[in-house]
N, C-alpha and C positions, 0 to 999 in steps of 0.2 A: 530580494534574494534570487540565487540562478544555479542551477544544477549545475557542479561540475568547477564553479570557481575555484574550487581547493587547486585547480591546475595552473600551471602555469599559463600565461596570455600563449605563447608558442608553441606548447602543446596542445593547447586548445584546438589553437587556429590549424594545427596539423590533423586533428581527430575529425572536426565536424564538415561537411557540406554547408549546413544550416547550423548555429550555434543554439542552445538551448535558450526560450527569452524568459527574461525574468518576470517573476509574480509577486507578489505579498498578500497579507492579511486582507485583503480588500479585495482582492481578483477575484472577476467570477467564479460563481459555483463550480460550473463545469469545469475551470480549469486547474482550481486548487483539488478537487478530487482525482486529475490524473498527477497533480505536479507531486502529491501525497510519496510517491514512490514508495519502497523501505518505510516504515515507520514503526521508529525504533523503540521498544517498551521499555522505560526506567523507573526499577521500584522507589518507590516515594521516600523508603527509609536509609536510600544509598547518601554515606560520606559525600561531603561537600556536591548535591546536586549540582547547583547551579554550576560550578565550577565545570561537572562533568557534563550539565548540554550544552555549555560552550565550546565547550572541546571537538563536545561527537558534529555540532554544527561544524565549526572548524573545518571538521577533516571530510565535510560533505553529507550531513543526513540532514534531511530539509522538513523533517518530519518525526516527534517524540511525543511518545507518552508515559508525562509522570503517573507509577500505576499507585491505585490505595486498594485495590481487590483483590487477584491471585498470588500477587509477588509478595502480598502482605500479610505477615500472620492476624492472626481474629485480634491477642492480647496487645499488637501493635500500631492498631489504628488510628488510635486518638494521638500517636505521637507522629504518623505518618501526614496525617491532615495539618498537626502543626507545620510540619518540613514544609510540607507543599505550600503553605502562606507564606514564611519562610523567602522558600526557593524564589514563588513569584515575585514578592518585592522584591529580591537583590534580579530577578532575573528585566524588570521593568527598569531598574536604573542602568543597565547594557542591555539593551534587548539581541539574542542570537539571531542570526541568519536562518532560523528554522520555526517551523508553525508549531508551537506547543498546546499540547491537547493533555487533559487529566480521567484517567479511567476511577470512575468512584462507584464505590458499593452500592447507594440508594441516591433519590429524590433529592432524600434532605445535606446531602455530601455535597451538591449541586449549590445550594442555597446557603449552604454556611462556607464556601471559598464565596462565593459572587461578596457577601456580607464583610467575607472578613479583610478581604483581598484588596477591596478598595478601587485607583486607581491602577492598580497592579493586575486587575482583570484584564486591562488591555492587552495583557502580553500572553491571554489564552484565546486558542481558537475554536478552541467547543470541549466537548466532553464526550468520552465515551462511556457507553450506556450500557453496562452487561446482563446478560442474563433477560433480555429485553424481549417482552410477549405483550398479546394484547390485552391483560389482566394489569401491567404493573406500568406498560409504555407510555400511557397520556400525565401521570405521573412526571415521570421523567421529561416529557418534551415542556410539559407547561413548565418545570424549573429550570432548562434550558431556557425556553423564549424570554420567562421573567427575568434569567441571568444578562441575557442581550439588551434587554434593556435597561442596564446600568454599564455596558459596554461602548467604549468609543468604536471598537471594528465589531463585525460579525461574527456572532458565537454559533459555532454547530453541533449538530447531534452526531454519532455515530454509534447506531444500535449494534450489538452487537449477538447473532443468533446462539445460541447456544441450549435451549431449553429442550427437555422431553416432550413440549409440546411439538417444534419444531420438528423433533426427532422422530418418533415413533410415529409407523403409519397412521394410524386410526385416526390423529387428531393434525396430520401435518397438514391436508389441504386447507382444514378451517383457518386452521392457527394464521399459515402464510398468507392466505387472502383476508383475515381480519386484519395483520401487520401491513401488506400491503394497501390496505385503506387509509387506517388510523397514517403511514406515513404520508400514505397522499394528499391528506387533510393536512399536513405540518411541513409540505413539500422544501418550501423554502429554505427550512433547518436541518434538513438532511444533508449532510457532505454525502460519506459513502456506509455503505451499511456490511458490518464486517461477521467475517465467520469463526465462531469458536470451537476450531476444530479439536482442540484435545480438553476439553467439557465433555463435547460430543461421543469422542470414542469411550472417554471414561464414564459415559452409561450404559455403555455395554463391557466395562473390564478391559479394555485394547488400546493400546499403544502403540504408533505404527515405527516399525524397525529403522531405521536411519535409512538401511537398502533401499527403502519404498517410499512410493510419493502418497500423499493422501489419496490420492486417484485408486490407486490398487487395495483400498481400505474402506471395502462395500456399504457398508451403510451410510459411509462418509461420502463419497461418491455417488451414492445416490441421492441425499439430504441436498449435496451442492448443484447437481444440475435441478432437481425442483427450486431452489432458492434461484437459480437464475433464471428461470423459467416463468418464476412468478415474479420476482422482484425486479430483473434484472433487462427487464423488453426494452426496447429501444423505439418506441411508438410514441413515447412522452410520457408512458405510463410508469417507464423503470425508472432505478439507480444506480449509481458504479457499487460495485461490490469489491471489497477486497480478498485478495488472494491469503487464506489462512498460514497459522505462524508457523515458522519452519523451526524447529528447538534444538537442534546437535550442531556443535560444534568443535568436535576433537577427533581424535582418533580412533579408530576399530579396527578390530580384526573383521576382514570382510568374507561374505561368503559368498555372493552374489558379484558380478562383472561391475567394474566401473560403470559410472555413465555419463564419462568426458570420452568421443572420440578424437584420438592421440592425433591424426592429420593437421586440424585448425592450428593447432599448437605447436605442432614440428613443422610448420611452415613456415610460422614467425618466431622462430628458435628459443620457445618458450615453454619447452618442456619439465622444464623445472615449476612453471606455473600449475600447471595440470599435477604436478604431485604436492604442489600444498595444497590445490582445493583438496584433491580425494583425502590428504591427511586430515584436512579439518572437517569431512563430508560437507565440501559445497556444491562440489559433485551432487547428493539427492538434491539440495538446493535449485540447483540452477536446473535441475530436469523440471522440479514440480514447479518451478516461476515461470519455464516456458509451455508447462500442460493450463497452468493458473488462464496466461492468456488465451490459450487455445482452449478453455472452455469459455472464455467471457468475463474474467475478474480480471481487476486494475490495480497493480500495486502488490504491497504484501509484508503482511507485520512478521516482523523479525524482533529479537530478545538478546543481538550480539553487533556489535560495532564489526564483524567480519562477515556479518551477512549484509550492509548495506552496498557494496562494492557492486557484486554479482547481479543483484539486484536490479541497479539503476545500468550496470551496462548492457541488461539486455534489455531496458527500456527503451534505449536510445530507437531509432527506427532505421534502420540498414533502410542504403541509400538505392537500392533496386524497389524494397518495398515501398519508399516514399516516392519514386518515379511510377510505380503501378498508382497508385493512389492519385496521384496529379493526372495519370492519362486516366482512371476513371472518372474524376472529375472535372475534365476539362470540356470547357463552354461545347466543342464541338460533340462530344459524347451523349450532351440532354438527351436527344430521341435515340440511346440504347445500342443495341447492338454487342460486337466483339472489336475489340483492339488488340493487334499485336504488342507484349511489351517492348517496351525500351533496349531492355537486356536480351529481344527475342529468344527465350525459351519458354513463354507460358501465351497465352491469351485471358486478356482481361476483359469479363463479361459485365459492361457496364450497372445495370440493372440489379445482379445480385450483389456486387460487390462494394453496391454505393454506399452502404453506411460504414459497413468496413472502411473506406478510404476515407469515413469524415473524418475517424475515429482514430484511423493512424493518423492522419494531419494533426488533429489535437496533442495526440501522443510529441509530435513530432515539436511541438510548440513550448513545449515543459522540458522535453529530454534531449529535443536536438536531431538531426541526420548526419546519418556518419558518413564521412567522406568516400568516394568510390576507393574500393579495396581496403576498405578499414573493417574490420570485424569486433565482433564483443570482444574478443581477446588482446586485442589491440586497446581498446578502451578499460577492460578492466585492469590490464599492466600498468596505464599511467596512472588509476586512481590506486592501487597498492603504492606504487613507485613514490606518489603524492605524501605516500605517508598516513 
């Protein structure tokens, strides 16, 4: 599978520098945790599943999850877990162009899909893990690793934070750095480790406005940089973390300024684009996917087939920052220093900026570099345009 195929060969070849390369079930860690993009949540008890993540593959999301927890009522479970056995055998006899993952309630959710599923397991890529602390976690990963081993590919964990322990001061440092451990011990089975940001607020009663990004929603904001801080180092000790779920999508009366500047878009006479994001608030979207990365999370769960677009077009890596990246990394750079860019407007300081530029390279390997003078706007018109 390869980001982006939903386009035509000649659009393609017009959008990228570098084309995005292709992954599957088998790719390394590190790389199916950035190629994740979007990952798109679908409740378990929706009409014809299978039908509908052929589709969402189809039209470009390279990354689902059948949920059996929040999207599910309590009295609906046990017919939810049938669907999901269900979905995976019809989904193993076509398998989609997309990594499917199953969010389930407990331990024992884990162990009766491995059980009932069969060979049909093949066609999941792990499981996500909610509500995930260091009380209930070792649970959870030992019926992950026992599920992999009844798997032909590699099954993953995806914890996902969300607990008062996490939350509240008094008990967050323990809590993080026991999770941090307990994951270090199960290194291997960690994809990426996600955040459940509207759990979160709703232990303190708050809902964040469409206007606002999670950033401007203090406790939340605080919770995510300790969780990158602790979990998320880049010395061998972190994980990728994912950017939390963005939930509106329709219209409001706004009170607060846009926040698509109108320029990018009346340049490539596509101002009619910038008024369907803000009509469907992809506008907050794509602000809090570009603060997502500028704190340090990769990726980001989404609940709507119109947030995958936004998403993956500002993954791609514009083609100035994939040129800084190559002159920091390049063989004559080893002994440090500063380099002028390419683009000459900045200075690339070898030293602080080297992990930064593994990291866009990886980036770049899953989503591709955009051709010079191609922008997001550019790339997300051909993926609407795509259909």
């Amino acid at each position: 599978m390869r980001h982006f195929d939903q386009l035509a060969d000649s659009v393609r070849d017009g959008l990228f520098h570098l084309a995005p390369e292709s992954f599957d079930r088998d790719s390394e860690r590190q790389v199916l945790a950035n190629a994740l993009g979007a990952t798109l949540y679908v409740p378990a008890t929706k009409d014809g599943l299978a039908v509908t993540v052929r589709r969402r593959a189809a039209a470009g999301t390279r990354a689902m999850v059948i949920d059996l927890e929040d999207a599910i009522a309590d009295d609906s479970v046990e017919t939810a877990l049938s669907t999901t056995n269900d979905t995976l055998r019809d989904l193993h006899e076509n398998p989609p162009d997309s990594l499917i993952f199953v969010r389930v309630r407990s331990a024992g959710h884990i162990e009766h899909i491995a059980a009932a599923a069969g060979d049909a397991l093949s066609v999941v890529s792990g499981f996500v893990l909610p509500k995930f602390s260091v009380a209930d976690g070792p649970k959870y990963l030992r019926a992950v690793a026992a599920a992999g081993e009844l798997s032909a590919h590699p099954l993953y964990a995806m914890p996902v934070l969300e607990t008062p322990e996490v939350l509240y001061r008094e008990t967050r440092e323990a809590e993080l750095v026991g999770i941090r451990e307990l994951l270090d011990e199960h290194r291997e089975l960690v994809l990426t480790i996600r955040i459940g940001a509207t759990d979160l607020c709703g232990l303190f009663g708050i809902r964040r406005d469409r206007d606002l990004s999670i950033y401007d929603v203090g406790v939340a904001a605080d919770l995510i940089t300790q969780i990158v801080n602790q979990l998320g180092r880049t010395d061998g000790t972190g994980f990728a973390i994912t950017g939390p779920v963005w939930e509106y999508f329709a219209n409001h009366e706004r009170i607060l300024r846009p926040q698509l500047r109108q320029t990018p878009f009346d340049d490539r006479q596509a101002g009619g684009l910038r008024r369907q994001l803000m009509s469907s608030d992809l506008d907050g979207l794509i602000r809090e996917a570009i603060l997502d990365r500028a704190n340090g999370l990769t990726g980001k769960s989404v609940i709507h087939p119109l947030h995958v677009p936004p998403v993956h077009a500002l993954a791609v890596v514009p083609h100035e920052e994939y040129l800084d990246a190559m002159d920091v990394l390049h063989p004559e750079s080893a002994a440090g220093g500063v380099r002028r860019s390419e683009y000459r407007n900045k200075m690339n300081e070898v030293r602080p900026h080297r992990i930064w530029a593994a990291r866009t390279l990886l980036r770049a390997r899953v989503f591709g570099v955009a051709a010079q003078n191609i922008s997001h706007v550019d790339i997300l018109t051909a993926q609407l345009d795509a259909g």
